[in-house]
C-alpha positions in Angstrom: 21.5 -15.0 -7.4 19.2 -12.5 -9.3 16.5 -14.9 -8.7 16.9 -15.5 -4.7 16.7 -11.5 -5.0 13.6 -11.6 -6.9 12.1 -14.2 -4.3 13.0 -11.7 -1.2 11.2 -8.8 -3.2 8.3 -10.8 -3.8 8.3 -12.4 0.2 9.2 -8.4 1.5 6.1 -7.0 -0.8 3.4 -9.6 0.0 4.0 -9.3 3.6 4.0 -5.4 3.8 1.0 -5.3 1.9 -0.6 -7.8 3.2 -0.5 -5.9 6.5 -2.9 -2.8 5.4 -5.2 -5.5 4.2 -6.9 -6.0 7.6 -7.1 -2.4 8.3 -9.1 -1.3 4.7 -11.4 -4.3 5.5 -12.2 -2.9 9.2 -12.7 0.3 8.1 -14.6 -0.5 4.7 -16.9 -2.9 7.2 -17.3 -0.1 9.6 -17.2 3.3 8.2 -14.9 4.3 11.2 -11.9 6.3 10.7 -11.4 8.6 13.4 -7.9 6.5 14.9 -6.8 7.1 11.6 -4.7 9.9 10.8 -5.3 12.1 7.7 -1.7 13.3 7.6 -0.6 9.6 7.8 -3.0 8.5 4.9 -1.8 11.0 2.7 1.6 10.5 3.2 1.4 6.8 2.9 -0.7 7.4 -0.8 2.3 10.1 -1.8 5.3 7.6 -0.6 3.5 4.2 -2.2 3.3 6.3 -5.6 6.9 7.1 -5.3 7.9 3.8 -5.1 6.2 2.3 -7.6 7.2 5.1 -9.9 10.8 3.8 -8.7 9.7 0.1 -9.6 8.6 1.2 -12.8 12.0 3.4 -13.8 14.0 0.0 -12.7 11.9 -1.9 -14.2 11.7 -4.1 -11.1 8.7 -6.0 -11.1 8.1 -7.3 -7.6 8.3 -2.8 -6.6 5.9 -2.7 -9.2 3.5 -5.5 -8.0 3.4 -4.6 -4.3 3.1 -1.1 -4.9 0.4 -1.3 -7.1 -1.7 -3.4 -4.6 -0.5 -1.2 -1.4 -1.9 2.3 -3.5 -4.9 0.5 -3.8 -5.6 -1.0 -0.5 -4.4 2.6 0.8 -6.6 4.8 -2.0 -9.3 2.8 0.0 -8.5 4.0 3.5 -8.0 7.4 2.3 -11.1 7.7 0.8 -12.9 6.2 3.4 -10.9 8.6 5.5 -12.3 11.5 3.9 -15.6 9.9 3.4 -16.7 8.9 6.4 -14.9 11.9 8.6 
C-alpha cells in the first residue's frame, strides 16, 4: 500500500509542477510580467518552501522532489517578476 501511496505523490507532484513550467518559459522567452501578480509570486515562493520544509521533516521524498523543482520554476518567475517590472 505504501508504494501505491508513493506512486500518487509522485503522479500529484509531476503534474502540479509541471503546470508552472509553461508559464516560466513564456515569461523567461518574453520578459513580460505585468499579468503576473507580485503578491501571488511571493506567496507561491513562501508556501512551496513550506512544503518542502514539510517533505523534508517527514522525510517524504516525492514532497521533497516536487517541491524542489516547483521553488525553482517559481524563483524564476519571481525574479523575472521583479526584473523585468
Amino acid at each position: 500500500m505504501m508504494l501505491q501511496t508513493e506512486h500518487l505523490g509522485y503522479a500529484a507532484g509531476i503534474i502540479t509542477t509541471l503546470a508552472f513550467l509553461p508559464q516560466a518559459i513564456r515569461i523567461f522567452r518574453t520578459r513580460q510580467t505585468r499579468d503576473i501578480s507580485l503578491l501571488w509570486a511571493f506567496a507561491m515562493n513562501l508556501g512551496i518552501i513550506l512544503w518542502l520544509l514539510y517533505g523534508i521533516v517527514k522525510n517524504d521524498l516525492p514532497i521533497i522532489t516536487a517541491n524542489s523543482i516547483t521553488l525553482v520554476l517559481l524563483m524564476i518567475i519571481l525574479y523575472c517578476k521583479v526584473r523585468y517590472k
